[in-house]
N, C-alpha and C positions, 0 to 999 in steps of 0.2 A: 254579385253579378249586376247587369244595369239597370234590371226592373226589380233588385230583388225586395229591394224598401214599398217598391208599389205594390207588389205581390203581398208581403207582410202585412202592407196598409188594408186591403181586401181581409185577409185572412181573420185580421183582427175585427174588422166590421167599420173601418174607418172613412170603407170609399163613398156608401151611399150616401151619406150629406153631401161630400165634396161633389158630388156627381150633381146631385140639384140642381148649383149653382152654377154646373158647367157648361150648360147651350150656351148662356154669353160670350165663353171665354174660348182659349185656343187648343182645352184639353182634350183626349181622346180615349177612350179606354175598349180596349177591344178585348173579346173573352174568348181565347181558342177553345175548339172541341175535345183537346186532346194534349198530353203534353207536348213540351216544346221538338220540334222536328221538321224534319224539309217538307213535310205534306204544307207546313205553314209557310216557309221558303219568304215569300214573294214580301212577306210583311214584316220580317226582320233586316232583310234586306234594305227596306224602304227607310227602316228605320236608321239602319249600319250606314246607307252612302248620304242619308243625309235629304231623302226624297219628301219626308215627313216635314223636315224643318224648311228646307224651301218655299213649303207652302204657307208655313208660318204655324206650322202644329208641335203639339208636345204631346206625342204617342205610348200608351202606355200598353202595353201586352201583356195579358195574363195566362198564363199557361193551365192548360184543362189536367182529368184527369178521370179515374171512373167513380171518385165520388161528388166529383161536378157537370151538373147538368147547365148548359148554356142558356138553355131559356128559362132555367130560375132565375140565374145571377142578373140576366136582361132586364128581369120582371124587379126583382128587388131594389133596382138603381146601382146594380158593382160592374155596369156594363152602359153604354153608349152603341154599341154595335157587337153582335155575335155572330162566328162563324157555326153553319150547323150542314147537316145535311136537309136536304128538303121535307122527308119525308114525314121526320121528326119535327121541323117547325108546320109547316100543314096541319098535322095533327094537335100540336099546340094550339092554333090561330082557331081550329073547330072549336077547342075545349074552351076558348075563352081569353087566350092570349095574343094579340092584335100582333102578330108580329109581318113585319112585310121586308121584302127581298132586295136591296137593292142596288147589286148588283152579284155579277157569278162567274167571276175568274176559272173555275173549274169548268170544262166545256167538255168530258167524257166521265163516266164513270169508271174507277180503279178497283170494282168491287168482282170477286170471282169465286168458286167452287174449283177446290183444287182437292182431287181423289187421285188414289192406288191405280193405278191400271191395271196390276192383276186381279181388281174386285173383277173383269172385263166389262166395266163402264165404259161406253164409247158415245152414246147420247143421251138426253136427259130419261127417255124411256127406260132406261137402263137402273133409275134411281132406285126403281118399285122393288122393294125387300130389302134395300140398306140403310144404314146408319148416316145422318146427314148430319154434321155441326153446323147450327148458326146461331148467327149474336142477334140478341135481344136489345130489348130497351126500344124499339122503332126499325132497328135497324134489320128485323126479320120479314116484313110486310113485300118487298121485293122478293122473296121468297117464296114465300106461300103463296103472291100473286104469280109467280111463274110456275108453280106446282099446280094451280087453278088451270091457268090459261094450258098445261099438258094432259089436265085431267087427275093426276095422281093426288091419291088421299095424303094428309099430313100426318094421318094416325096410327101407324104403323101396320103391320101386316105385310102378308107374301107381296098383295098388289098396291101398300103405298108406301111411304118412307116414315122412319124414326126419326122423329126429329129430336136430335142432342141441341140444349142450350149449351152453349159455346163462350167460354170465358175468353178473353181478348190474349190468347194465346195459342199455339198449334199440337199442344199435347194428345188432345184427342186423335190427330192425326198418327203423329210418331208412334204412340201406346198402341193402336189398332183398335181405340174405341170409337170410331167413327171411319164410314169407309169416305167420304168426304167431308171437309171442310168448309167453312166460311176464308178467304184469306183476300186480301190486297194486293195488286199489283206489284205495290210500293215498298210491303211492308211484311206480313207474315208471308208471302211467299218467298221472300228471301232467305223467312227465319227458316223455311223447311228446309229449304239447299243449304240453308249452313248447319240444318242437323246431319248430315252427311248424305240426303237423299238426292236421286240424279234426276235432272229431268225426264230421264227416257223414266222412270219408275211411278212418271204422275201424266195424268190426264187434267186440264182444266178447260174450263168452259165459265168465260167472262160475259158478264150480265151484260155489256154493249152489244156481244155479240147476238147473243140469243132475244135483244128486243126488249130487255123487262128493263134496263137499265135507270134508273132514278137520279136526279142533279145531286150532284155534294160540294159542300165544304162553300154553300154560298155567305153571302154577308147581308146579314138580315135586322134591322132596329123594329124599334116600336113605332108604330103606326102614328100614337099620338103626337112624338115626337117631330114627324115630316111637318106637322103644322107650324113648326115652329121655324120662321126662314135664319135662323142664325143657326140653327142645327143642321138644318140643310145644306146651306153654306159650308161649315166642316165636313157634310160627308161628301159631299161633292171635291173638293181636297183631299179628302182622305180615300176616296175611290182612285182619285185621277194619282195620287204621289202611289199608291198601293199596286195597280198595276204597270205604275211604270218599274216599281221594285219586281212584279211577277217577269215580266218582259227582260228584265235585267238577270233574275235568276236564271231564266228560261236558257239565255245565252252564255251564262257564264258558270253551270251551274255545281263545278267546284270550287269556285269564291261564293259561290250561294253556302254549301252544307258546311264548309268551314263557317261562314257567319253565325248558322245557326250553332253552329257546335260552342260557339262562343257565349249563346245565351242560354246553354243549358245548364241551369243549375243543380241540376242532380248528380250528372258529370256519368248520369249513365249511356251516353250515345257516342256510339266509334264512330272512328271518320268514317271507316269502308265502308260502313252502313247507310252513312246518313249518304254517302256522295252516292251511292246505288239507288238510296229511296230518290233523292234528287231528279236523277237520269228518270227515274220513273215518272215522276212527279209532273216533270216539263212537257210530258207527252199529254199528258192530264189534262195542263192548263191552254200547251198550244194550238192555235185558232181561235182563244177568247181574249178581245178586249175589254172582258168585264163586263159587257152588255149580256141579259138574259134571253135566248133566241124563243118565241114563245111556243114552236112547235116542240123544241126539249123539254118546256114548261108543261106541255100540255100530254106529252108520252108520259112524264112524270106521273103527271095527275091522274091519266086512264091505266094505269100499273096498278095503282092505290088502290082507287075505285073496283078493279079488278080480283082485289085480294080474297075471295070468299066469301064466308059469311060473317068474319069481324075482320073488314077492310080499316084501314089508318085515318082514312076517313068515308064521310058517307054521301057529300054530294061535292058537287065542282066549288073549290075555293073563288071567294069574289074577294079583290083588293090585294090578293098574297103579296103583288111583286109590282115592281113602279119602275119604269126607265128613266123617267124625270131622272134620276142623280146622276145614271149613265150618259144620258144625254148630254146633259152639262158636262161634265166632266171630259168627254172627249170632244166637243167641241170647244 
């Protein structure tokens, strides 16, 4: 496939030299959080009509997976820029890793709690005595901050919930060992309707709605790196060619999930699927021009802060996020 030599190059450990030398030059190497899929859309597209090379860039995409973490490969030099969720680079930048944001094509959260209705779940009060699946790694702290903020213990019992860790799959639901789920707009909630269950047979409740919602899927480099005005220079291109590829997927977005279908190299992803997560997807991203709104920035932030007594982090991030490139970039 088209990145599959650069991909190899990575695996092998070949990119972090070439990376050194890269601020100078026109290369770009982005690290998905995930494998390759429409959740990523906007930056294969960018790459497919040619948005990358307009600018004068030579783009290279690396597809994620769950035994790669974004802000290692950032931290090592096999990255130039990582997509992540917020929660999870915050948490980083506390620990010691200077990462900063800059900018955030994703403008809602796709993240939600999909349950049984016959548990007779109807609000989140309703959780106290059942089984909850959710995914770890960082990606639980929106949880237990909104179990906080309802009052409900984490630690099982008549009056709090179970918390099942949650493999990046929907079994726990199907099997009946959990009476809710962790799922995605985009993506495991699909997988449930195509295990043959009906909508009328589930209740969900999406973290936009219920207020605890946290940013995803932003574009986030190294701090140090901003210092550097020819690296800036590229991400400022590489922002501005990126969203005009999001804006393009947004509106076309079955010539989007065919694109991506084309740089999967697993050759594990259907069309129906991908052009469904797509549809999803564009709702996600519509109304951002890639700019980070600081009020989304800052609900983020007090979600965090809110999580208990081992919150994701422990006081307000200083420096996380920079408009500078967005600024440029769309002007």
């Amino acid at each position: 496939m088209k990145h599959l030599i650069a991909s190899a190059a990575i695996a092998l450990g070949l990119a972090g030299p070439a990376l050194a030398d890269a601020h100078a030059d026109n290369s770009v190497t982005l690290q998905l959080q995930w494998v390759t899929q429409a959740q990523f859309a906007g930056y294969y597209v960018a790459l497919e009509k040619g948005f990358y090379e307009e600018e004068g860039l030579e783009v290279t995409i690396l597809p994620g997976g769950p035994d790669i973490a974004p802000p290692q490969v950032l931290a090592g030099g096999g990255a130039d820029a990582m997509l992540n969720w917020m929660p999870s680079a915050l948490s980083a930048r506390e620990k010691g890793l200077p990462v900063v944001n800059i900018a955030q094509p994703f403008k809602t959260s796709g993240l939600m709690l999909t349950c049984w209705k016959d548990t007779g779940i109807e609000g989140p009060q309703d959780f106290r005595g059942k089984t909850i699946g959710v995914w770890f790694f960082g990606n639980e702290y929106p949880f237990l901050s909104w179990m906080s903020q309802e009052g409900i213990p984490t630690d099982g019992g008549e009056d709090g919930v179970t918390v099942l860790k949650q493999g990046f799959n929907v079994d726990p639901l199907l099997q009946r060992q959990a009476d809710c789920i962790s799922t995605m707009t985009y993506n495991e909630y699909g997988q449930v309707l195509d295990a043959g269950v009906t909508e009328d047979e589930l209740v969900t409740f999406k973290y936009e709605d219920m207020g605890v919602a946290t940013l995803e899927d932003g574009i986030y480099v190294l701090e140090e790196n901003l210092e550097d005005p020819a690296f800036r220079d590229k991400m400022v291109k590489f922002v501005r060619a990126s969203m005009a590829g999001w804006k393009y997927a947004e509106e076309n977005p079955e010539e989007a999930a065919e694109i991506v279908l084309e740089y999967d190299e697993t050759g594990a992803q259907t069309e129906a699927h991908q052009k469904r997560m797509m549809e999803e997807i564009a709702k996600l991203t519509a109304g951002s021009d890639g700019s980070l709104d600081e009020a989304d920035f800052q609900r983020t932030v007090d979600t965090l802060l809110a999580g208990g007594s081992d919150p994701v982090i422990t006081q307000q991030p200083e420096g996380a996020w920079t408009s500078d490139i967005t600024d440029e970039a769309l002007n």
